[in-house]
RODO-2510 file (C-alpha; in nm, 4 decimals, decimal comma):
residues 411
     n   res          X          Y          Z
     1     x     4,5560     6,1769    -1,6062
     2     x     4,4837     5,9466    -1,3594
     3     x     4,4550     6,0025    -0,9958
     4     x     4,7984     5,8928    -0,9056
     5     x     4,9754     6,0596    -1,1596
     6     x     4,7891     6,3809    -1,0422
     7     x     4,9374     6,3540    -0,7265
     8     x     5,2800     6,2953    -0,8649
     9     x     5,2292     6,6295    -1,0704
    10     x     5,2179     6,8277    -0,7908
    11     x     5,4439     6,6588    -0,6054
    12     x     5,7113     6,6880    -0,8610
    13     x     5,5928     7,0875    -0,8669
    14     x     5,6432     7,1341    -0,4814
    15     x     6,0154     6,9015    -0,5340
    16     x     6,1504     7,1034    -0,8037
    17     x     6,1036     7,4252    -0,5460
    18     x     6,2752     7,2212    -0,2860
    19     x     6,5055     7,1458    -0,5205
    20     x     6,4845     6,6741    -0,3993
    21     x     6,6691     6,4599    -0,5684
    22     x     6,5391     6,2178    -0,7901
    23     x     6,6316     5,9125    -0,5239
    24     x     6,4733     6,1364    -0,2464
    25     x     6,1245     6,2077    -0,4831
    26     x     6,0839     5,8343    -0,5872
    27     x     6,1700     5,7726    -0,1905
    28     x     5,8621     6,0201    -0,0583
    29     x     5,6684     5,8976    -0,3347
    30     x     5,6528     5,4792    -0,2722
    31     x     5,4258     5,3555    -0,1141
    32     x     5,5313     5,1240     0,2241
    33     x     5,2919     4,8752     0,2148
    34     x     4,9749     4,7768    -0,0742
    35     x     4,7391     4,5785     0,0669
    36     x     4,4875     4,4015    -0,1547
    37     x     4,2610     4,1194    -0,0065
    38     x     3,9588     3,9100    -0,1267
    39     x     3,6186     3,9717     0,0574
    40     x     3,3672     3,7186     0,0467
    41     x     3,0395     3,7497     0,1652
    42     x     2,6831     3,6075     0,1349
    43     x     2,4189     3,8786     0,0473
    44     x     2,0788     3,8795     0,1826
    45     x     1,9657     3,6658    -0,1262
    46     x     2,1731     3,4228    -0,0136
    47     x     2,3974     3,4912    -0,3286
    48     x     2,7898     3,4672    -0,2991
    49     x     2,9599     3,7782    -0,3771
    50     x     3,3418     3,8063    -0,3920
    51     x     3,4503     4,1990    -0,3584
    52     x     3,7696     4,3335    -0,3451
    53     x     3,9335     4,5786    -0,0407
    54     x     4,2938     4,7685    -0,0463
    55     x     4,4383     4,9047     0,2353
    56     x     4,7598     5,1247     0,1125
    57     x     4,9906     5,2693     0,3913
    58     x     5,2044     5,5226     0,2392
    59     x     5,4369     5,7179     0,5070
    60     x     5,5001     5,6856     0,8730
    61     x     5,8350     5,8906     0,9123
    62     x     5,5962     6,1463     1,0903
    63     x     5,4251     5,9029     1,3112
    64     x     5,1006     5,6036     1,2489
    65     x     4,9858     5,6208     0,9445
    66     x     4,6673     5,7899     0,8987
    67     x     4,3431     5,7897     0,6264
    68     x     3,9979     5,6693     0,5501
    69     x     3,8296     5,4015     0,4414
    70     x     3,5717     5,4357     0,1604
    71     x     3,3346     5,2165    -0,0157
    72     x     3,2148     5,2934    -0,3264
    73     x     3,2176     5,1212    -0,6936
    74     x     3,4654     5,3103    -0,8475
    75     x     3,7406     5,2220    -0,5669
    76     x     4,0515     5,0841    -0,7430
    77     x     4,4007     5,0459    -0,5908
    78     x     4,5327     5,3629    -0,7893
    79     x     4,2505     5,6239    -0,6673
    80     x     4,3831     5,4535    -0,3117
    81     x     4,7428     5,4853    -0,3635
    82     x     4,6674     5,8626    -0,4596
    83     x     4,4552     5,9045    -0,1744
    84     x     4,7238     5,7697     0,0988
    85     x     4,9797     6,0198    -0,0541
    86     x     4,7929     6,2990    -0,0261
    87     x     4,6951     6,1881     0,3299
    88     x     5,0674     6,2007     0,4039
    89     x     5,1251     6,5618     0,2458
    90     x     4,7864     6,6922     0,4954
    91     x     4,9006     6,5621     0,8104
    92     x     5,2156     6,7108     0,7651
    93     x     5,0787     7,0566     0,6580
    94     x     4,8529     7,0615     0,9529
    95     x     5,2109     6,9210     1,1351
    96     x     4,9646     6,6575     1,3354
    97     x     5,1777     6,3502     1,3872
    98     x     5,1085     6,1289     1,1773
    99     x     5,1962     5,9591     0,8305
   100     x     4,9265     5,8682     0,5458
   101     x     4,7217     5,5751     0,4502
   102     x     4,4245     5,5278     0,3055
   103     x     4,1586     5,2025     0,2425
   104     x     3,8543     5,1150     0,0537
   105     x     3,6169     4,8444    -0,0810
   106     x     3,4696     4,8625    -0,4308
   107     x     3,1323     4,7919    -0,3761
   108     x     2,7911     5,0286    -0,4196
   109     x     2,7138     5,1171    -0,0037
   110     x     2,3956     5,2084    -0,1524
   111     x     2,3217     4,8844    -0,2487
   112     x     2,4136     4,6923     0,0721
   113     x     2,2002     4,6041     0,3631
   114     x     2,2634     4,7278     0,6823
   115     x     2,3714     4,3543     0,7799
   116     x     2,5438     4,3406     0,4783
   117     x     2,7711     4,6367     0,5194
   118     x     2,8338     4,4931     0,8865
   119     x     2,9464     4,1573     0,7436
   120     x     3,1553     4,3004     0,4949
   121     x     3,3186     4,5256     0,7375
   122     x     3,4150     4,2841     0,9809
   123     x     3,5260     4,0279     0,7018
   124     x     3,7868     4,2918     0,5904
   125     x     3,9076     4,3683     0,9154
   126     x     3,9587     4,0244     0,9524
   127     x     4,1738     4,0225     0,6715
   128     x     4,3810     4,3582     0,7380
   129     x     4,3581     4,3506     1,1272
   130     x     4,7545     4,2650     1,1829
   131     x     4,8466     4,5602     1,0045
   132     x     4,6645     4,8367     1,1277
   133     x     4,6250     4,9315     1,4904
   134     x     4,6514     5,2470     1,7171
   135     x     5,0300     5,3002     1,6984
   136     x     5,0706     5,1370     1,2962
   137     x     4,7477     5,2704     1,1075
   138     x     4,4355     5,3874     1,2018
   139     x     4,1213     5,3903     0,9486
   140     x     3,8402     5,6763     1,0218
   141     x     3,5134     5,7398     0,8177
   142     x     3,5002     5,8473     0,4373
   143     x     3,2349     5,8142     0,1554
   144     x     3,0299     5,5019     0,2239
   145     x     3,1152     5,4370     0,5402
   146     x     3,0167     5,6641     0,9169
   147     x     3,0275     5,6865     1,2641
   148     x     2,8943     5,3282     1,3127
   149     x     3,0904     5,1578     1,0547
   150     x     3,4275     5,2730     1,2415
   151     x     3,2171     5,0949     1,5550
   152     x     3,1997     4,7610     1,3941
   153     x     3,6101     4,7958     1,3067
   154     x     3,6701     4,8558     1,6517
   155     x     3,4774     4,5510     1,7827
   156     x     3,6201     4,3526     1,5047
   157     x     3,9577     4,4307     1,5931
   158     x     3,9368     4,4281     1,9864
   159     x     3,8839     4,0540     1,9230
   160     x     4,2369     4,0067     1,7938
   161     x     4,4259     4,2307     2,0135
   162     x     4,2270     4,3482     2,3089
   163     x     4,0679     4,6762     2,3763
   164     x     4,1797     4,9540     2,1965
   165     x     3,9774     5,2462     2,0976
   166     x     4,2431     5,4259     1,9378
   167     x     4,2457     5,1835     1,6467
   168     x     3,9881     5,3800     1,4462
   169     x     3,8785     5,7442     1,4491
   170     x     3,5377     5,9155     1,3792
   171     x     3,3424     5,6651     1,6439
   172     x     2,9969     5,7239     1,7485
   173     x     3,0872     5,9744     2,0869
   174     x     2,8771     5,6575     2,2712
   175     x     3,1591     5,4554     2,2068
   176     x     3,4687     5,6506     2,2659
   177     x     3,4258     5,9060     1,9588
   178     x     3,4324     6,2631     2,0540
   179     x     3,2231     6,5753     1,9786
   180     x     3,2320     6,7376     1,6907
   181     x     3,4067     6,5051     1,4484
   182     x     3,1201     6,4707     1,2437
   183     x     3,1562     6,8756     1,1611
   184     x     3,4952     6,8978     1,2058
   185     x     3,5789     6,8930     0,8032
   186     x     3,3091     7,1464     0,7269
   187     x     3,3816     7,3332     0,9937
   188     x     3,7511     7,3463     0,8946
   189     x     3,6483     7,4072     0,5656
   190     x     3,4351     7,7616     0,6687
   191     x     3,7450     7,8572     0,9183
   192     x     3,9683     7,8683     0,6529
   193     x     3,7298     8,0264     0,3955
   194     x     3,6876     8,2993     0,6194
   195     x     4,0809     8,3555     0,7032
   196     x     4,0887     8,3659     0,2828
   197     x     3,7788     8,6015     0,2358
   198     x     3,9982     8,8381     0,4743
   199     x     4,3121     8,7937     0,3388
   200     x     4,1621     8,9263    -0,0328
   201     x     4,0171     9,2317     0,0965
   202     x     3,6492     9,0972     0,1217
   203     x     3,3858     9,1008     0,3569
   204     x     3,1693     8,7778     0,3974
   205     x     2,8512     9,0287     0,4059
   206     x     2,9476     9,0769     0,0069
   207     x     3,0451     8,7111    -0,0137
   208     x     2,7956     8,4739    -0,2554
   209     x     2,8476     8,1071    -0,1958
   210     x     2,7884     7,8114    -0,3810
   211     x     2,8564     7,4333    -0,2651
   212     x     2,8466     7,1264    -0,4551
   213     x     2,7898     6,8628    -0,2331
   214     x     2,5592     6,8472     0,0747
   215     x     2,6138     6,5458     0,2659
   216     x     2,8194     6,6082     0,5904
   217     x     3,0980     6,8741     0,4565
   218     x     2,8661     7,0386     0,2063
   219     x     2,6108     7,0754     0,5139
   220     x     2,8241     7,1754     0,8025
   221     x     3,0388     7,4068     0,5198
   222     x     2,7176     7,5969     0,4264
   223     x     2,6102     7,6320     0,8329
   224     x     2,9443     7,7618     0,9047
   225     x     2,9029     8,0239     0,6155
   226     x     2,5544     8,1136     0,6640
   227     x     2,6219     8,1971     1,0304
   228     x     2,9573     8,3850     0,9396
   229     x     2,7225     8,6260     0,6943
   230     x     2,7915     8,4923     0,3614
   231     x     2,5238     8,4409     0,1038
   232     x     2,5331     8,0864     0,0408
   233     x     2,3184     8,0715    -0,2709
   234     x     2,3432     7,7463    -0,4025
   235     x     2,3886     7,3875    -0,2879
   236     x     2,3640     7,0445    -0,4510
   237     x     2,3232     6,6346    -0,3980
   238     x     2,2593     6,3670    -0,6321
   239     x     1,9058     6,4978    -0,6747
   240     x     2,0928     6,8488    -0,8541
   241     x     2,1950     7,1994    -0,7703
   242     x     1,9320     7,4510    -0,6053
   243     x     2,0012     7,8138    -0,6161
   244     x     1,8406     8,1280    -0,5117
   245     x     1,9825     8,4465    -0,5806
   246     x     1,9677     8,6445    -0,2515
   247     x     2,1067     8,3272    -0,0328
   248     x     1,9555     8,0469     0,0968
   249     x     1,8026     7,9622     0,4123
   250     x     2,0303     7,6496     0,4933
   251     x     1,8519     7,5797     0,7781
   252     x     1,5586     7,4898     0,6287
   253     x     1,7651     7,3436     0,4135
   254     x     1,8765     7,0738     0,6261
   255     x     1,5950     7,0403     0,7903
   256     x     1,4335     6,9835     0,4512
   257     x     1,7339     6,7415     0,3712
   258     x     1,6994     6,5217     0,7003
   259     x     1,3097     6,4793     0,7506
   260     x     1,2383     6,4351     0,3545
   261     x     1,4684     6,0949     0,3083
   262     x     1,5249     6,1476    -0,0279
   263     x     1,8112     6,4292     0,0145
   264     x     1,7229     6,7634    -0,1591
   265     x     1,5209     6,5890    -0,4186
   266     x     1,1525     6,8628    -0,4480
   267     x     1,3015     7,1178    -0,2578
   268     x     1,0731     7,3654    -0,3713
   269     x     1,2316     7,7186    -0,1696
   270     x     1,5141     7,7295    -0,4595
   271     x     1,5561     7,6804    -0,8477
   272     x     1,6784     7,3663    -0,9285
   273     x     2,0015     7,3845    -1,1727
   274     x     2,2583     7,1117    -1,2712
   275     x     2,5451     7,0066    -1,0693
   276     x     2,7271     7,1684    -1,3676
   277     x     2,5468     7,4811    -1,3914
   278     x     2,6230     7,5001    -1,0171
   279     x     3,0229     7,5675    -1,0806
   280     x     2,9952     7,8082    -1,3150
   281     x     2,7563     8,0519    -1,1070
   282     x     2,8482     8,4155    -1,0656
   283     x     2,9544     8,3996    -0,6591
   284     x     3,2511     8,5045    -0,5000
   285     x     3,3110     8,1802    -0,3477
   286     x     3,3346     7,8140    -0,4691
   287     x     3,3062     7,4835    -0,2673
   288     x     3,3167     7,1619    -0,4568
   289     x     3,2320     6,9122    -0,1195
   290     x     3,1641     6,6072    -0,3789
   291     x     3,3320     6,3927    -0,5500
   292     x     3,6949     6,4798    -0,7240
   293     x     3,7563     6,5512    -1,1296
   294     x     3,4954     6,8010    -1,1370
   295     x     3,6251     7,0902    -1,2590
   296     x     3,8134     6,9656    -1,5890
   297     x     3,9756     7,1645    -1,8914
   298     x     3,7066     7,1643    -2,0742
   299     x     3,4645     7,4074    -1,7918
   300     x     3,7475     7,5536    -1,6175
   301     x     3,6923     7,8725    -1,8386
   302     x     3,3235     7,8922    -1,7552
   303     x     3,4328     7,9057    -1,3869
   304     x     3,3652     8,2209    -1,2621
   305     x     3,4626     8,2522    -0,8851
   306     x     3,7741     8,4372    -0,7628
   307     x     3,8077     8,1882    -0,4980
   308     x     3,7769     7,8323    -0,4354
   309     x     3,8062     7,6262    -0,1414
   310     x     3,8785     7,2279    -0,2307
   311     x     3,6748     7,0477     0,0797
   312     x     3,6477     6,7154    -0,2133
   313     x     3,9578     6,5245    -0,2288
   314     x     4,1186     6,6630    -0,5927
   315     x     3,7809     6,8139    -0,7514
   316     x     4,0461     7,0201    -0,9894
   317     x     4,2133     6,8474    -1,2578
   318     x     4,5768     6,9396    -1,2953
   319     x     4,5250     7,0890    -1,6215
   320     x     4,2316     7,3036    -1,5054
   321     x     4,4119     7,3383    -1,1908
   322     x     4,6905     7,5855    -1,4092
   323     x     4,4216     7,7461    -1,6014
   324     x     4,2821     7,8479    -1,3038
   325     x     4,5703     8,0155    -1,1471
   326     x     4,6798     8,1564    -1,3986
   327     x     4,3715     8,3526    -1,4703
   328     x     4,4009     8,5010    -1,1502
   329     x     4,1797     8,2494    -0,9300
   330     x     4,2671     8,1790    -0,5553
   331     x     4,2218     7,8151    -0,4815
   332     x     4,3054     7,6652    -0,0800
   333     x     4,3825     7,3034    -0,1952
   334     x     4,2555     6,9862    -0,0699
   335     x     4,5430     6,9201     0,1388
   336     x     4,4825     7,1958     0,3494
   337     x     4,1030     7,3198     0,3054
   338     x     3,9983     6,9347     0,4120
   339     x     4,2612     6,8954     0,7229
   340     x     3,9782     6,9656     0,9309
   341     x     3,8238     6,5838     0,9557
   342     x     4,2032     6,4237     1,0068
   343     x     4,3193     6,6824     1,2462
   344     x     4,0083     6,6418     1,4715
   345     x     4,0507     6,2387     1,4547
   346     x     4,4089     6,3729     1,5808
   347     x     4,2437     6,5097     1,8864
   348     x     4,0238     6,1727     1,9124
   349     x     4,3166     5,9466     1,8942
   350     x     4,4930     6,1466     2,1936
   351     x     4,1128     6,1377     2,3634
   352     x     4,1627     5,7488     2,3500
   353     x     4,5558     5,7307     2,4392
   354     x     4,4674     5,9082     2,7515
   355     x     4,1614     5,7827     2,8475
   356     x     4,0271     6,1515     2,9154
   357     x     3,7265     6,3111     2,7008
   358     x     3,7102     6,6603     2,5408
   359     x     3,4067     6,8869     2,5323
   360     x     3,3387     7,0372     2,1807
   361     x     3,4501     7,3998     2,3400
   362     x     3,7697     7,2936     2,3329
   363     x     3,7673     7,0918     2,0056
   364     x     3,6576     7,3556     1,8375
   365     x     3,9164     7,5819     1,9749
   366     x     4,2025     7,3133     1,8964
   367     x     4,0615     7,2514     1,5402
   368     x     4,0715     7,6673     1,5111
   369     x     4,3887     7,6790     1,6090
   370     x     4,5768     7,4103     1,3947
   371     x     4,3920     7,5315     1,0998
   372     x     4,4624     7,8691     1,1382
   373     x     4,8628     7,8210     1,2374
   374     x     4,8560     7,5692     0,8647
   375     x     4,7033     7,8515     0,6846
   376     x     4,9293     8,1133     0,8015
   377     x     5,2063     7,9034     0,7218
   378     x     5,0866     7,8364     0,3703
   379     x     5,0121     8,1808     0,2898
   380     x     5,3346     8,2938     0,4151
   381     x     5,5488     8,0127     0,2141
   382     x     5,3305     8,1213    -0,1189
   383     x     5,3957     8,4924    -0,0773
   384     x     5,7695     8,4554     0,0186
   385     x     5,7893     8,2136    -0,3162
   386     x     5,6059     8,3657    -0,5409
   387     x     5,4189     8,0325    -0,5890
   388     x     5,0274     7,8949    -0,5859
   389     x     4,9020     7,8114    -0,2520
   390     x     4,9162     7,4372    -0,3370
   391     x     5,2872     7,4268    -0,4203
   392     x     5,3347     7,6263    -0,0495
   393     x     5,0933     7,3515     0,0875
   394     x     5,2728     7,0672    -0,1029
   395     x     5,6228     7,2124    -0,0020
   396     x     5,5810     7,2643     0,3359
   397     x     5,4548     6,9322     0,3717
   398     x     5,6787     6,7599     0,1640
   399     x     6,0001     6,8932     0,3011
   400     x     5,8486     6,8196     0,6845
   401     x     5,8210     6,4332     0,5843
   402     x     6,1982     6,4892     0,3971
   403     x     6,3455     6,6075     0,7529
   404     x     6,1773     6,3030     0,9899
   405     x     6,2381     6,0749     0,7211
   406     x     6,6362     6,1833     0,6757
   407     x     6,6583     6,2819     1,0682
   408     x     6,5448     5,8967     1,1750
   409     x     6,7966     5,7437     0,9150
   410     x     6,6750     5,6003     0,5860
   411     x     6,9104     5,2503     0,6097
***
């Protein structure tokens, strides 16, 4: 099934509870605008290279369209389409205003210069830059791309239409970011897997972790954790998975991860497993913080964990996804578990708007207290319906985007 058509299966699960029409779901479903332009560049060895970027805005009934911008080989226009859908479903769950959109460039970031990630960057701006903006659609930070990346989109854009830092989100805070964006999908991540650890009669003292993925989630996921009292045990990168029964100590860890330059790679403090062997581990808790498609029909059984949280983007397949639930396993979806990093550019956006800057005190606070108010809602919805907590998450987004879009008149 492929990404889109994932999305659609869910949607189509949350619909059927909300009982939309078939002209409403293909409505919600469409896609405003596809944007698909050509990007060429000359690499360092002076060779031309012609890439390929997509910008796809999917829903603005709730306000600017929102969503990252990635850049990585396997970007194609349908794992984008799927991505600015489900961008639209989060803000909505998280009831941040905002629609969803979502952009990318398929190109290896590993395999680019810093100059020539800079000139690609700009180049695409140059070729989007009429359609997004702070009050149409405004790109933020995903895999491949950071802090300084969202700098260069900026300056690339002021030069068209003026100043305007609200035009991107997830800045450096040196040029009109704000603290704690960097953490703020982790950190959303380990609020809500707390809230859940409650809510099933647990104590995070008896709570064994593992995370697969350790770049900025995975990291600031496993900090949150490991100062909350749960055993984080295992953790992973491209290098592998490295467990130790007991817990790890994640901040030697990370301090391992950011002065070695190779990631994880000879951590010695741990036993190094597969990525694969790491999601089938005997823990209470499960984090997949990578890449989505991970957990497929074929080692869905072999899962063990009661509970997963979804900080990836889709790291269940759908057919896993049922096998899952129905044998009893609590999964916080994507949609919600994730909100963290888009709720947080939220607060960024308004930092910009009015010219006034936040302390991380308060963003912390804010980001607490959105993703707590979404989870309550969810958990309510899926108790009062008798339904999985991504068809609450999925309906209660859904039918917000349903009212704004029926409320502002669809002719």
């Amino acid at each position: 099934m492929k990404s889109f058509e994932a999305v659609k299966h869910y949607f189509n699960l949350a619909a059927d509870q909300l009982e939309l029409t078939e002209n409403m779901r293909t409505l919600l479903l469409t896609a405003k605008r596809e944007v698909q332009v050509q990007i060429a560049i000359e690499r360092d060895s002076g060779d031309l290279e012609t890439l390929i970027g997509y910008r796809v805005q999917h829903d603005n009934a709730r306000g600017p369209m929102k969503g990252g911008l990635r850049f990585h080989h396997e970007v194609d226009l349908d794992e984008v389409r799927s991505l600015a859908s489900l961008m639209t479903w989060k803000t909505a769950v998280v009831n941040i205003p905002y629609g969803g959109a979502k952009g990318g460039i398929a190109v290896d970031a590993r395999s680019l210069s810093l100059g020539e990630l800079e000139r690609i960057t700009r180049k695409f701006i140059d070729e989007i830059h009429d359609v997004i903006g702070p009050d149409t659609d405004i790109p933020a930070p995903d895999m491949g791309t950071n802090a300084e990346v969202m700098a260069w989109i900026m300056n690339q854009h002021n030069k068209y239409h003026g100043f305007s830092p609200g035009v991107v989100t997830g800045k450096p805070v040196e040029h009109y970011g704000i603290h704690g964006r960097e953490e703020a999908t982790g950190r959303g991540v380990g609020i809500l897997a707390i809230k859940t650890i409650g809510r099933l009669g647990h104590k995070p003292s008896t709570t064994r972790v593992a995370i697969q993925g350790f770049g900025k989630v995975g990291t600031y996921a496993a900090k949150f954790l490991q100062d909350a009292d749960c055993k984080v045990e295992a953790v992973s990168d491209i290098s592998g998975a490295y467990y130790r029964q007991g817990g790890l100590n994640i901040n030697d860890v990370i301090r391992y991860s950011n002065t070695h330059g190779q990631g994880l790679e000879g951590y010695a403090e741990a036993d190094k497993i597969t990525n694969a062997e790491l999601l089938e581990l005997d823990v209470e808790l499960l984090v997949p913080a990578a890449l989505g498609g991970v957990i497929t029909a074929e080692n869905a059984p072999r899962v063990k964990a009661p509970l997963i949280i979804e900080a990836a983007n889709a790291p269940i397949r759908p057919d896993a996804d049922e096998m899952l639930t129905e044998g009893g396993v609590t999964i916080v979806p994507d949609i919600l578990a994730n909100a963290g990093g888009v709720t947080v550019s939220y607060f960024e956006w308004a930092q910009n708007r009015q010219y006034y800057r936040w302390n991380l005190d308060r963003v912390r606070q804010e980001l607490e207290r959105v993703m707590s108010s979404a989870f309550e809602e969810v958990w309510e919805l899926a108790r009062e319906r008798e339904v999985s907590l991504r068809t609450a998450a999925f309906m209660l987004g859904i039918n917000r985007v349903s009212r704004a879009t029926v409320l502002a008149g669809i002719t």
